[in-house]
C-alpha positions as CSV (number, residue, x, y, z in Angstrom):
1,X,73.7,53.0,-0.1
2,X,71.6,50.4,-1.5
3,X,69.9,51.0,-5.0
4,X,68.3,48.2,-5.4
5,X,65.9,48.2,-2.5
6,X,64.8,52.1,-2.8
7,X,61.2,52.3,-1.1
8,X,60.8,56.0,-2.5
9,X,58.6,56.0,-5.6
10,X,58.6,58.1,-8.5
11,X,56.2,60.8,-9.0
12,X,55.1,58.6,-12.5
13,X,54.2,55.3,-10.6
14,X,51.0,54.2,-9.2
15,X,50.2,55.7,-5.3
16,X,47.9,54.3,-2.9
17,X,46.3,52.4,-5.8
18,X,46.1,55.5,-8.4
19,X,48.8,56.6,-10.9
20,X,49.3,59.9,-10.8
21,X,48.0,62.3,-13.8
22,X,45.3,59.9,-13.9
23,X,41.1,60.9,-13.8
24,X,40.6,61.3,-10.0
25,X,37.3,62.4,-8.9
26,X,37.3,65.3,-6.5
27,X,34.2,66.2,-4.6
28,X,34.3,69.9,-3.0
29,X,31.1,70.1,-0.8
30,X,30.2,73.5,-0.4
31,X,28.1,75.5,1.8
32,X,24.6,75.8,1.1
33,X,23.6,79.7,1.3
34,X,19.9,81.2,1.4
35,X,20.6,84.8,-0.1
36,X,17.5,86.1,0.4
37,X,17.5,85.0,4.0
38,X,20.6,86.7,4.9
39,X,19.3,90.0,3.4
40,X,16.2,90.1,5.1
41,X,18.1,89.2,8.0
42,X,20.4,92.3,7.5
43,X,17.5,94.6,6.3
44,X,15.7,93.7,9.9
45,X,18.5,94.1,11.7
46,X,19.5,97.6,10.1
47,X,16.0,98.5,10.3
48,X,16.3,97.9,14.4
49,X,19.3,99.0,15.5
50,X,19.6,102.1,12.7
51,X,16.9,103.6,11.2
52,X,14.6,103.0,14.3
53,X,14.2,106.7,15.0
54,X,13.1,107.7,11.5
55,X,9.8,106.6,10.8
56,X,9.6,106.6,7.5
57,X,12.5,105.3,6.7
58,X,12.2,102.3,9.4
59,X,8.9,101.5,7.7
60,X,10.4,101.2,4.5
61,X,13.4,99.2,5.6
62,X,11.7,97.4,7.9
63,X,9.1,96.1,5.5
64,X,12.0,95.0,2.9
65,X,13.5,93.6,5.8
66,X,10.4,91.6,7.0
67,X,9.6,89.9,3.0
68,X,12.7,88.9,2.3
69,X,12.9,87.2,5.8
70,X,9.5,85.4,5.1
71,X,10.6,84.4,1.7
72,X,14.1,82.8,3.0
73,X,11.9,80.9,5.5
74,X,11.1,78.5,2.3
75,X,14.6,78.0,1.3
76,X,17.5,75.9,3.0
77,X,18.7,76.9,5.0
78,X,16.7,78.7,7.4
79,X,18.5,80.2,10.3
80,X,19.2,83.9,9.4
81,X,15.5,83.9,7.8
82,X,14.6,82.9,11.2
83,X,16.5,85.8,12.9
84,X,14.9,88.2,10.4
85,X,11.5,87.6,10.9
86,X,12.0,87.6,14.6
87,X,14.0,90.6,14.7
88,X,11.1,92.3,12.1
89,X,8.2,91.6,15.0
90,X,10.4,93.1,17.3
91,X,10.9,96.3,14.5
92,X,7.4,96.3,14.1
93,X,6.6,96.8,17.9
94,X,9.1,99.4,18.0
95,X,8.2,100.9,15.1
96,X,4.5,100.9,16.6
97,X,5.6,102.4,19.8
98,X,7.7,105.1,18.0
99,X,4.5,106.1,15.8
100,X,2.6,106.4,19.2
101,X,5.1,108.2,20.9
102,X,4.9,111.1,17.8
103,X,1.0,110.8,17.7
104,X,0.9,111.7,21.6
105,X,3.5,114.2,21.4
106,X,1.2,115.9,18.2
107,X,-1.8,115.7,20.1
């Protein structure tokens, strides 16, 4: 063994141009997230595939579902806002054609 020629450094000397225990900048990019988007998102969704066969309570949901989407449209980013105010039209006709079906069905 050789100690003069050790190519192992210690922890206290300078790596890769930097000592350690020195100020190192650290950058942590993190995900951008449109809270109000995603909920409206959800809301529509639930208000779809759940509460579709409760009128009342569709409307309600729906409706909830269907601001929130529109309001996440102006925040980044967009995508689940998008899905919610697609999937509300499509609530809405459903809603409509359940609210028909009942008015025939009374009449």
């Amino acid at each position: 063994m050789d100690n003069g020629s050790n190519n192992q450094q210690p922890d206290f000397q300078q790596q890769n141009g930097q000592p350690n225990g020195g100020n190192q900048s650290i950058y942590i990019n993190q995900a951008k997230a449109n809270g109000i988007g995603t909920a409206g998102f959800v809301l529509s969704l639930i208000a779809l595939l759940v509460t579709s066969w409760i009128p009342f309570v569709d409307f309600v949901v729906w409706l909830l579902g269907a601001i929130f989407s529109i309001i996440g449209l102006f925040k980044q980013p967009k995508g689940l806002a998008i899905a919610g105010t697609i999937i509300s039209f499509i609530g809405i006709i459903f809603i409509l054609f359940v609210l028909s079906f009942i008015g025939a069905a009374l009449a």
